[in-house]
C-alpha positions as a LaTeX table, in Angstrom:
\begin{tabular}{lrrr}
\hline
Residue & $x$ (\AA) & $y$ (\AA) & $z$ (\AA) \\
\hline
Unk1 & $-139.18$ & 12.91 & 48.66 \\
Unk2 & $-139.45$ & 10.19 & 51.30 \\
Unk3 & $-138.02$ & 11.58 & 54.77 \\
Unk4 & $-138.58$ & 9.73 & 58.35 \\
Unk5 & $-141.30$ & 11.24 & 60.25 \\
Unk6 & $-139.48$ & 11.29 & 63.34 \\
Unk7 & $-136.52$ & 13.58 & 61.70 \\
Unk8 & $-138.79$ & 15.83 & 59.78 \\
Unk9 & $-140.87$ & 16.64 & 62.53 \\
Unk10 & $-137.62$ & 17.02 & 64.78 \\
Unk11 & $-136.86$ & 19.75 & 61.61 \\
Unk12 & $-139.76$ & 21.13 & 61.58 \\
Unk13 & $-139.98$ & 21.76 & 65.12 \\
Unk14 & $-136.38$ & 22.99 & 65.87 \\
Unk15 & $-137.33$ & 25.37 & 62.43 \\
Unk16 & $-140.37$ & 26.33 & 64.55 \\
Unk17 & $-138.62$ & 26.87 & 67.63 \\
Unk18 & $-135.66$ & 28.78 & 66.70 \\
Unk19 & $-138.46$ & 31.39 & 64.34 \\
Unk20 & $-136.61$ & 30.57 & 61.44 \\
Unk21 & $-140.02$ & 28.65 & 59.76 \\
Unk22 & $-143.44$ & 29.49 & 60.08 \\
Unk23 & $-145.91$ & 26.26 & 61.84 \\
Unk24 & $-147.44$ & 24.09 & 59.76 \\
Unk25 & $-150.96$ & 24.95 & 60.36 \\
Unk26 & $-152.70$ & 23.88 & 57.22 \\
Unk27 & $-153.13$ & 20.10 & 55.12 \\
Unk28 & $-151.42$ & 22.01 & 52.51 \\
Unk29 & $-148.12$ & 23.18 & 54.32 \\
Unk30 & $-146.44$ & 19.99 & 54.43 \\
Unk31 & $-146.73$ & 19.87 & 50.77 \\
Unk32 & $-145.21$ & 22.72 & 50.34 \\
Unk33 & $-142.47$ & 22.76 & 52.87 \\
Unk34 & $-141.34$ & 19.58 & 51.26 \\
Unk35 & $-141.01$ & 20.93 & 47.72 \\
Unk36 & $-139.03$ & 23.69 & 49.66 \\
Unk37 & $-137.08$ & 21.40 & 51.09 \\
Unk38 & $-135.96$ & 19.82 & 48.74 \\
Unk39 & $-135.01$ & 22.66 & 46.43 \\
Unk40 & $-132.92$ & 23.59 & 49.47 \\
Unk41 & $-130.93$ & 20.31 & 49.88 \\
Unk42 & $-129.84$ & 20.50 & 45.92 \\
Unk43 & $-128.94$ & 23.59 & 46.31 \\
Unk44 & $-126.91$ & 22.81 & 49.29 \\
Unk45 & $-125.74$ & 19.78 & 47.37 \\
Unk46 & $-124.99$ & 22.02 & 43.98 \\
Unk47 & $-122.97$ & 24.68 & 46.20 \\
Unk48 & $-120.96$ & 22.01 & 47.83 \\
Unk49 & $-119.97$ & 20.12 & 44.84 \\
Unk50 & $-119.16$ & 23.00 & 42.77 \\
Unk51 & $-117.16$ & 24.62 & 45.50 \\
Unk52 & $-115.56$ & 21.12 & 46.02 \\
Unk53 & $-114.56$ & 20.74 & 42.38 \\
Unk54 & $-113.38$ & 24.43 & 42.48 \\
Unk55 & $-110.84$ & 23.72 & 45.13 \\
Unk56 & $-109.95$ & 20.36 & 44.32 \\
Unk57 & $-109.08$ & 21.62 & 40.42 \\
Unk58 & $-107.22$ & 24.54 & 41.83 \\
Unk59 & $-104.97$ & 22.54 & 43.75 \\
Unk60 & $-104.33$ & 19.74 & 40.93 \\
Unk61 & $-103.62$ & 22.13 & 38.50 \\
Unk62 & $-101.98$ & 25.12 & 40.11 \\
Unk63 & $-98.93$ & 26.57 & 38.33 \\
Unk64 & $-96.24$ & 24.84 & 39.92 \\
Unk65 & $-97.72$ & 21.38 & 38.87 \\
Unk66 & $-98.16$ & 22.66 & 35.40 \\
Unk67 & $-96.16$ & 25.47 & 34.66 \\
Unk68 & $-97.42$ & 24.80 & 30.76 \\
Unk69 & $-100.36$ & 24.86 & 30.14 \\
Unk70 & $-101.98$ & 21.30 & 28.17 \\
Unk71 & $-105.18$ & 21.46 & 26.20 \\
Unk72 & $-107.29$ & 18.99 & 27.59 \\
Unk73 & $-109.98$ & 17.58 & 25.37 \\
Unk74 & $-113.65$ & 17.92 & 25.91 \\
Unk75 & $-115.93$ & 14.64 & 26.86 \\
Unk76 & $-119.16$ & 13.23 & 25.30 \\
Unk77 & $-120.09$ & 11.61 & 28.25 \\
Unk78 & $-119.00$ & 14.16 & 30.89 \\
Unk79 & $-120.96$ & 17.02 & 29.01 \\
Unk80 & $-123.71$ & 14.70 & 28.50 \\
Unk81 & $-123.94$ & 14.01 & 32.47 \\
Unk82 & $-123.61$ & 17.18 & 33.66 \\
Unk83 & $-126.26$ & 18.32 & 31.32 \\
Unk84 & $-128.72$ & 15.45 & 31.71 \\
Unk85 & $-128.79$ & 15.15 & 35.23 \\
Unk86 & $-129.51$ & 18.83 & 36.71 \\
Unk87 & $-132.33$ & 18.81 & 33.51 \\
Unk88 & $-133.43$ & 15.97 & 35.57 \\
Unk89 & $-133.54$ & 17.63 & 38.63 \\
Unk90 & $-135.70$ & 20.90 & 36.95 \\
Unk91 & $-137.75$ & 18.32 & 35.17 \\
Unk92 & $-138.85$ & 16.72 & 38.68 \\
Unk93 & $-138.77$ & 20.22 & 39.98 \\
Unk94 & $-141.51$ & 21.68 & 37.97 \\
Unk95 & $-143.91$ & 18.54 & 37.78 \\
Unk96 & $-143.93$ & 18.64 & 41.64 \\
Unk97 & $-144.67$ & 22.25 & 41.98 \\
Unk98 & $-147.04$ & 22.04 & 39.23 \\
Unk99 & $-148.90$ & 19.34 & 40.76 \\
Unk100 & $-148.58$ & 21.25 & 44.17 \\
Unk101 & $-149.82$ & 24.59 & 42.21 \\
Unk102 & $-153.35$ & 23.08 & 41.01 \\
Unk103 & $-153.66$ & 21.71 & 44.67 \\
Unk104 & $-153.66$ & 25.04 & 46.07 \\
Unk105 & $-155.84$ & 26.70 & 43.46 \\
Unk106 & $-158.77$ & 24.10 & 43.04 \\
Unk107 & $-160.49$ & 24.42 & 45.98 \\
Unk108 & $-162.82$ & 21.28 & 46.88 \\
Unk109 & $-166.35$ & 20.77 & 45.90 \\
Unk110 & $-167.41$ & 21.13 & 49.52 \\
Unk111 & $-165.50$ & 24.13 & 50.31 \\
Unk112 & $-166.90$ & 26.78 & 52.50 \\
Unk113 & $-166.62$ & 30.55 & 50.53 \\
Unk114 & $-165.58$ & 33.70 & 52.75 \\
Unk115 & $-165.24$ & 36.71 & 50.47 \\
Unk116 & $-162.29$ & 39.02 & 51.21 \\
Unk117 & $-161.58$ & 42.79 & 49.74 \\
Unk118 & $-158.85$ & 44.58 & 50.23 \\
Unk119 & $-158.31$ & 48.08 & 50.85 \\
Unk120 & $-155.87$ & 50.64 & 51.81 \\
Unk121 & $-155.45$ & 49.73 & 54.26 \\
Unk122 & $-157.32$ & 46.71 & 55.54 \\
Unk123 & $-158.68$ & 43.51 & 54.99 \\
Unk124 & $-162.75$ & 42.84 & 54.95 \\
Unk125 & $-164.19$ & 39.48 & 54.97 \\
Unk126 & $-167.54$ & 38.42 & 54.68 \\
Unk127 & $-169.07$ & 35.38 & 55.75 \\
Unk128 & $-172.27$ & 34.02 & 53.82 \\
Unk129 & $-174.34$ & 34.11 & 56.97 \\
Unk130 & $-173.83$ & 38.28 & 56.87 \\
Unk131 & $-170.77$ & 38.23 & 59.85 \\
Unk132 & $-168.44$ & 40.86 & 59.01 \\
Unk133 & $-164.99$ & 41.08 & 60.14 \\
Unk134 & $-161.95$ & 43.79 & 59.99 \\
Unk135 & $-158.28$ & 43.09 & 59.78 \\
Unk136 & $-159.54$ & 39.44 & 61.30 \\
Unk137 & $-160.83$ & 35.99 & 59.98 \\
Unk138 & $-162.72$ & 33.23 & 62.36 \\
Unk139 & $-162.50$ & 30.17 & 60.19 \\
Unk140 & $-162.80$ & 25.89 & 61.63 \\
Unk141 & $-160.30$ & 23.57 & 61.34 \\
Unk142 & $-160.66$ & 20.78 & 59.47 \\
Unk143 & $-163.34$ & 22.15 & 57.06 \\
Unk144 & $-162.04$ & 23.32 & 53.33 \\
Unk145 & $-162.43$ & 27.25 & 53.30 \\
Unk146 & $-162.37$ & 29.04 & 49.76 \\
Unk147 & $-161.39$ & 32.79 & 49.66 \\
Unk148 & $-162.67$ & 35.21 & 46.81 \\
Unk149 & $-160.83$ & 38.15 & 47.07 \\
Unk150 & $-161.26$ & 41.52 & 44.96 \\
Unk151 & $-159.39$ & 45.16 & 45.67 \\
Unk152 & $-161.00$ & 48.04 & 46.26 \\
Unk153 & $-158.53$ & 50.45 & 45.04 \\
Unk154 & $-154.81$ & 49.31 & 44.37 \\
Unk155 & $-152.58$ & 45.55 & 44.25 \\
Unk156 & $-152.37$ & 43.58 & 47.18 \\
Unk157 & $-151.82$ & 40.58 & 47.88 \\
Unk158 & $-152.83$ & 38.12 & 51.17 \\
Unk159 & $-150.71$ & 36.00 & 52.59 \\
Unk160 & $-151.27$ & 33.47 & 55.64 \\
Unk161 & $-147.25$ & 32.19 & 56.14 \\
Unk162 & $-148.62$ & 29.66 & 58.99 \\
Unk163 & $-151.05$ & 28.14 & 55.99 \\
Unk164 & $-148.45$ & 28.76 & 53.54 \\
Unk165 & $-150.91$ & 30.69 & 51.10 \\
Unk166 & $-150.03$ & 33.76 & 49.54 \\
Unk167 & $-152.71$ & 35.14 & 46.32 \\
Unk168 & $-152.51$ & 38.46 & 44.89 \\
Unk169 & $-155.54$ & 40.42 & 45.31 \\
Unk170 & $-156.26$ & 42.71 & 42.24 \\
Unk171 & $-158.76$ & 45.46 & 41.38 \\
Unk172 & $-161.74$ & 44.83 & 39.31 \\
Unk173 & $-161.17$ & 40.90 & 38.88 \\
Unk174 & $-161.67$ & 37.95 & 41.42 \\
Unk175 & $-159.11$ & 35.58 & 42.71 \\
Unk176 & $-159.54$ & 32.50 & 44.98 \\
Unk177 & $-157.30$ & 31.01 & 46.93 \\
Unk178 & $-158.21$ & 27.66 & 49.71 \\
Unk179 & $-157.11$ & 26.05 & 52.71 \\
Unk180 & $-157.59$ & 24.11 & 55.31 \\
Unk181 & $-156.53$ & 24.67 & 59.28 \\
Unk182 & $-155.67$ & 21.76 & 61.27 \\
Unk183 & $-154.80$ & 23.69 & 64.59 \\
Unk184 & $-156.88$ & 25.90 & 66.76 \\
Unk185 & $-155.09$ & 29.42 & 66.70 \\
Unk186 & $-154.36$ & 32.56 & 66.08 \\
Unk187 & $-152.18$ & 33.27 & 62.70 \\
Unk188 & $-151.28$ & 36.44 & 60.81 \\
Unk189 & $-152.16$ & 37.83 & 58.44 \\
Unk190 & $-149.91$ & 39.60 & 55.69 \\
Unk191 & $-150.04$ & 41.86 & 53.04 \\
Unk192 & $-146.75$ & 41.24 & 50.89 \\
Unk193 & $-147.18$ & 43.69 & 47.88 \\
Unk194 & $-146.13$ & 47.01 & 48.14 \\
Unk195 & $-149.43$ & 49.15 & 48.57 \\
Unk196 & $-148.71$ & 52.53 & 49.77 \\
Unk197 & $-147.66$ & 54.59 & 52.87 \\
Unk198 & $-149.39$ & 52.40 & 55.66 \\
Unk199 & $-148.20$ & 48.99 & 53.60 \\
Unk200 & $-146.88$ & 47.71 & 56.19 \\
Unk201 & $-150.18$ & 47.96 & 58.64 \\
Unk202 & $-152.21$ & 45.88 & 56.64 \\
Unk203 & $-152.21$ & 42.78 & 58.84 \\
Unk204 & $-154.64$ & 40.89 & 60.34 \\
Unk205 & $-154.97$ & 37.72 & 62.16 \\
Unk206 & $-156.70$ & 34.64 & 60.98 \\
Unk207 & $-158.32$ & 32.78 & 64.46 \\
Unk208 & $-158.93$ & 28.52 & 63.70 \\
Unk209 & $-161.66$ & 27.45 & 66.08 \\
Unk210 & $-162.90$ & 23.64 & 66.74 \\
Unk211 & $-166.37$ & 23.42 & 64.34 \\
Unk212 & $-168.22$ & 24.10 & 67.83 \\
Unk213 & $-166.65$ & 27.36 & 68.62 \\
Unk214 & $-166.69$ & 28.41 & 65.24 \\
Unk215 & $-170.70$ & 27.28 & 65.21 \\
Unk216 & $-171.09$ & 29.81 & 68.48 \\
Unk217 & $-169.10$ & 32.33 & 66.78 \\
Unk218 & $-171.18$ & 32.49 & 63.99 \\
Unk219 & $-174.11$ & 32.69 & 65.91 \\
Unk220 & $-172.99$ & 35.25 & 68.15 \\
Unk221 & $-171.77$ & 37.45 & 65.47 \\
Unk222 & $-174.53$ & 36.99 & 62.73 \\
Unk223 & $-175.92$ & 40.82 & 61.74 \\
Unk224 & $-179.26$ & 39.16 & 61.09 \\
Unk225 & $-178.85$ & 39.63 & 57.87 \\
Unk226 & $-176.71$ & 36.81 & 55.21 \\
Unk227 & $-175.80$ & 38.17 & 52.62 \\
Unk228 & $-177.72$ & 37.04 & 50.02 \\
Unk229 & $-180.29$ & 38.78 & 52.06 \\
Unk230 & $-178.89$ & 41.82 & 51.85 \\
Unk231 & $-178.29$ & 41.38 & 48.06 \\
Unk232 & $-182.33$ & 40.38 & 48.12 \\
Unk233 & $-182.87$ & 44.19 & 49.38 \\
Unk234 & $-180.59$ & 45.76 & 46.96 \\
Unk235 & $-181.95$ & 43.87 & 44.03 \\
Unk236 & $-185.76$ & 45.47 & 44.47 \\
Unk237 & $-184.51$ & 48.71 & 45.99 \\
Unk238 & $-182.74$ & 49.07 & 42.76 \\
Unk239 & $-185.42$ & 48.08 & 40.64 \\
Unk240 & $-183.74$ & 45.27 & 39.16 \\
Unk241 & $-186.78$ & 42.78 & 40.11 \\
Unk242 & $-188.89$ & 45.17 & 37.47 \\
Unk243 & $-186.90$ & 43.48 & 34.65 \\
Unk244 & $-185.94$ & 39.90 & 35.68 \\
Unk245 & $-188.89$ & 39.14 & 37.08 \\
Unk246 & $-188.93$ & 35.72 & 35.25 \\
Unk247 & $-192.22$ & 36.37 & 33.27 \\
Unk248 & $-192.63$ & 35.92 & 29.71 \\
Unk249 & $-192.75$ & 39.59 & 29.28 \\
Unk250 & $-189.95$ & 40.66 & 31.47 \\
Unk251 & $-186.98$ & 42.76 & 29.20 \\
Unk252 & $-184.00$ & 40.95 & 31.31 \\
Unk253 & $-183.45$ & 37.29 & 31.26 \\
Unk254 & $-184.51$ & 34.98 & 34.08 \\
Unk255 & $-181.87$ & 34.94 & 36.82 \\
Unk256 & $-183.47$ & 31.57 & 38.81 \\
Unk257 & $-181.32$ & 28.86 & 38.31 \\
Unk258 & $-178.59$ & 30.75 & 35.88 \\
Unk259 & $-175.31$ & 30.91 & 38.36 \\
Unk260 & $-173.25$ & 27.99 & 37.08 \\
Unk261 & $-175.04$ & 27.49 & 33.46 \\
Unk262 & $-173.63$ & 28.40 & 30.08 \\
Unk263 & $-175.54$ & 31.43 & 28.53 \\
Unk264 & $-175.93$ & 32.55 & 25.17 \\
Unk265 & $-174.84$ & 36.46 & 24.53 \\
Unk266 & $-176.45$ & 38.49 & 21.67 \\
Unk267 & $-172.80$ & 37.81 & 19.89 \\
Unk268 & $-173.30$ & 34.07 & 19.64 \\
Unk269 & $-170.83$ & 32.67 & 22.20 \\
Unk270 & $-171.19$ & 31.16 & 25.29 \\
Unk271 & $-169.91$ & 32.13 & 28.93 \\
Unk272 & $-170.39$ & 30.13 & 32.08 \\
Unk273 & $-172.31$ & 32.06 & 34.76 \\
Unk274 & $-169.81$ & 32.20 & 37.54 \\
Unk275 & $-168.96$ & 35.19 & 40.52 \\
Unk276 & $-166.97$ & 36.90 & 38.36 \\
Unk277 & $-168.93$ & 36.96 & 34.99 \\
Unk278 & $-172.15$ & 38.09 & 37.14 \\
Unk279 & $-169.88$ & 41.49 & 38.82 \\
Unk280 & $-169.04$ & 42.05 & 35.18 \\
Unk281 & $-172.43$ & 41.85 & 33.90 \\
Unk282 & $-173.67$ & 44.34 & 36.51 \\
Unk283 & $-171.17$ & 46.53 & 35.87 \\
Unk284 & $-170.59$ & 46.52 & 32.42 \\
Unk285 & $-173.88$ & 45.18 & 30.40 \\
Unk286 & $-173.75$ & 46.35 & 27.75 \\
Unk287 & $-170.56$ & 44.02 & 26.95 \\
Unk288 & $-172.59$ & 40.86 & 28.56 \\
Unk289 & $-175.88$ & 41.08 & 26.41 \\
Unk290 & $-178.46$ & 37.73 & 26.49 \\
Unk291 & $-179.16$ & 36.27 & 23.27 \\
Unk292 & $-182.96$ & 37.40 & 22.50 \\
Unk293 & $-182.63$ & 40.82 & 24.81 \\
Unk294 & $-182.08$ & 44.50 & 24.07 \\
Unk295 & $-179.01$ & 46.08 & 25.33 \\
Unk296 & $-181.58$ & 48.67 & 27.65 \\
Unk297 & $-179.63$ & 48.04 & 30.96 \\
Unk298 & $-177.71$ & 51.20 & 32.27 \\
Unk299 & $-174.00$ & 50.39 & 33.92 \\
Unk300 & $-173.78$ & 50.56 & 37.65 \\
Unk301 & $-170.33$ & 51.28 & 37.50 \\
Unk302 & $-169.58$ & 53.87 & 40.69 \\
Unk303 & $-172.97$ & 53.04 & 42.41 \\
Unk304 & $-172.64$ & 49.62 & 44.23 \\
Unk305 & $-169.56$ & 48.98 & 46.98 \\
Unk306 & $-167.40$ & 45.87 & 46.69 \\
Unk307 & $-169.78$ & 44.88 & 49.35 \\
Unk308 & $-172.65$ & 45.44 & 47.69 \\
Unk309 & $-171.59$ & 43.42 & 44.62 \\
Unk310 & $-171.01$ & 40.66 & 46.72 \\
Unk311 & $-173.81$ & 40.62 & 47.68 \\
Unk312 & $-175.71$ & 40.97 & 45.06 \\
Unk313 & $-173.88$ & 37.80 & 43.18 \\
Unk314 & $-174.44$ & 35.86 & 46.12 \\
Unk315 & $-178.21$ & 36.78 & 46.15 \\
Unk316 & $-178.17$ & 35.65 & 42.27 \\
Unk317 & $-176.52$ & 32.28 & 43.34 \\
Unk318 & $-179.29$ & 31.08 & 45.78 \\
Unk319 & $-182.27$ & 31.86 & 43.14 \\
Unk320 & $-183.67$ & 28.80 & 42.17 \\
Unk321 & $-187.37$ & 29.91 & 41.48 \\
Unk322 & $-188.59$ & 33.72 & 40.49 \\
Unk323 & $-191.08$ & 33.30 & 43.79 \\
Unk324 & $-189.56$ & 35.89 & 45.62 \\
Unk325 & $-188.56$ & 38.31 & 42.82 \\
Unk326 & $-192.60$ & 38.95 & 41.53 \\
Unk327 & $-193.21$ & 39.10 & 45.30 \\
Unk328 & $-191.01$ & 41.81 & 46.30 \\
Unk329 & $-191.96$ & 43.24 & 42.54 \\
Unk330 & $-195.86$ & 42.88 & 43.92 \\
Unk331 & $-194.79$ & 44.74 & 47.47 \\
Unk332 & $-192.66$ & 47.71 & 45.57 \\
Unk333 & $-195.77$ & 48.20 & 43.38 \\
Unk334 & $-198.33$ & 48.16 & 46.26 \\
Unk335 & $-196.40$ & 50.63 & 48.11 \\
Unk336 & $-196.30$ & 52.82 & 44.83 \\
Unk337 & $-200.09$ & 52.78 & 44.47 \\
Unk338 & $-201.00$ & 53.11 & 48.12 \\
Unk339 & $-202.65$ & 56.21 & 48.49 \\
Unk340 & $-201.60$ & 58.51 & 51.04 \\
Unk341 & $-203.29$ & 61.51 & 53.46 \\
Unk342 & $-201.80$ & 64.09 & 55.46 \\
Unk343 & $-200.60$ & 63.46 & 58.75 \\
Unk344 & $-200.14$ & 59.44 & 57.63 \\
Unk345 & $-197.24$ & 57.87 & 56.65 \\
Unk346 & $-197.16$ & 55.55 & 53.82 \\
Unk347 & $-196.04$ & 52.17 & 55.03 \\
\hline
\end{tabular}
């Protein structure tokens, strides 16, 4: 729909101004204000033409004018107008918002990830560079930003109004959702499916900064620790380095390299190694068996946190060699064998 600038931001900001319309904080929200737009001016223009024809035919053919009723014949190309154009209309209708759903959902190669779980009730994001955050999220502007999101216990589902992006957030499966803030700020956050007694206290406010505040953020907040760091540590604390250790003799396959490859299961098909097919396989293996393994590896279903899932996948996602797995295998077995005496602690 082509609109002046001038008058649509003159809309937009009396919309703004008055609180009747959330700002337009994000690439995406012009997009999607226009669609709404637009499906608000025909149905303006549908309620004032039907309520026009209403009134106009009750006045033409009240009683006293016609008193006797005539049977007025139907028309072809009346019936044909009235049906053809509003199919039009809906035909326009859904190939915009189609074309306006995959921009939403297909996040850009470059896009920064921040994972996101929510629970009853709060939101938790995680940063890749181990920052944690509470019922808050420090992204830039002008930098693509990719959420995964995954519940913890029941629906929910995140919205940012100012970004205009809304995803449901469900238990047991990912979901992404993307944008990108073009205004330093502070915008809320929303939960906007019904999720129990304290529903309406899950919010949260999402803060845009300029790439260098959101660089000294990130450095002031950092744990020490990224998380595929801390998904390092739970990988050999878990033992998990004693089977995928890469060797030739190792009973797990070789995890260096695998996130975004197609692997064969013991069935015969083939699944792409993403986030959500690597939480699976940890927690239901026996379902996600290699081609040329034994089904030997227990479920861990109940024993790793949201948290520690995600950080276990992202861990998975930066291996490129098995270096580091045989050397924290080598440590764990050193510190096995070390001999101890009393009064010394084993290191």
């Amino acid at each position: 729909m082509h609109i002046s600038p001038v008058l649509w931001q003159f809309l937009v900001k009396w919309l703004n101004a008055s609180a009747l319309f959330p700002r337009e904080a994000s690439t995406i929200a012009p997009y999607a204000d226009a669609l709404y737009f637009f499906l608000l001016l025909m149905t303006v223009v549908g309620v004032i033409l039907v309520g026009a024809l209403l009134f106009g035919f009750s006045v033409m053919y009240r009683k006293e004018k016609h008193p006797v009723a005539t049977q007025i014949e139907g028309s072809t190309l009346l019936e044909a107008t009235w049906t053809i154009i509003p199919l039009g209309i809906f035909l326009v209708v859904f190939v915009w918002g189609a074309l306006l759903y995959f921009r939403i959902y297909n996040p850009p190669t470059n896009a920064m990830n921040i994972y996101v779980v929510g629970k009853q009730w709060m939101w938790k994001a995680e940063h890749p560079g181990g920052q944690h955050e509470i019922n808050a999220l420090h992204v830039p502007i002008g930098k693509p930003v990719q959420l995964t999101m995954i519940s913890q216990d029941v629906f929910h589902s995140f919205s940012i109004p100012d970004f205009r992006v809304k995803r449901e957030v469900i238990p047991g499966r990912y979901t992404t959702v993307w944008f990108q803030a073009t205004e330093p700020g502070t915008y809320h956050i929303f939960c906007t499916q019904y999720c129990g007694t304290n529903h309406s206290q899950m919010i949260g406010e999402v803060t845009a900064l300029s790439p260098e505040d959101y660089q000294k953020w990130t450095q002031e907040s950092t744990s020490g620790m990224s998380l595929a760091q801390n998904g390092e540590r739970l990988f050999a604390s878990m033992g998990c380095n004693s089977c995928h250790s890469g060797s030739a003799a190792a009973r797990g396959p070789n995890l260096a390299g695998v996130y975004g490859s197609k692997l064969q299961l013991a069935g015969g098909s083939e699944v792409l190694v993403n986030d959500a097919y690597l939480r699976d396989a940890i927690l239901n293996p026996s379902q996600h068996v290699t081609a040329g393994y034994a089904p030997i590896m227990p479920t861990y279903q109940g024993q790793i946190s949201e948290e520690g899932l995600i950080d276990l996948v992202e861990y998975v996602k930066t291996l490129q060699t098995n270096y580091r797995v045989q050397q924290t295998l080598t440590t764990s077995q050193s510190d096995q064998a070390a001999p101890t005496t009393p009064g010394m602690v084993k290191p």
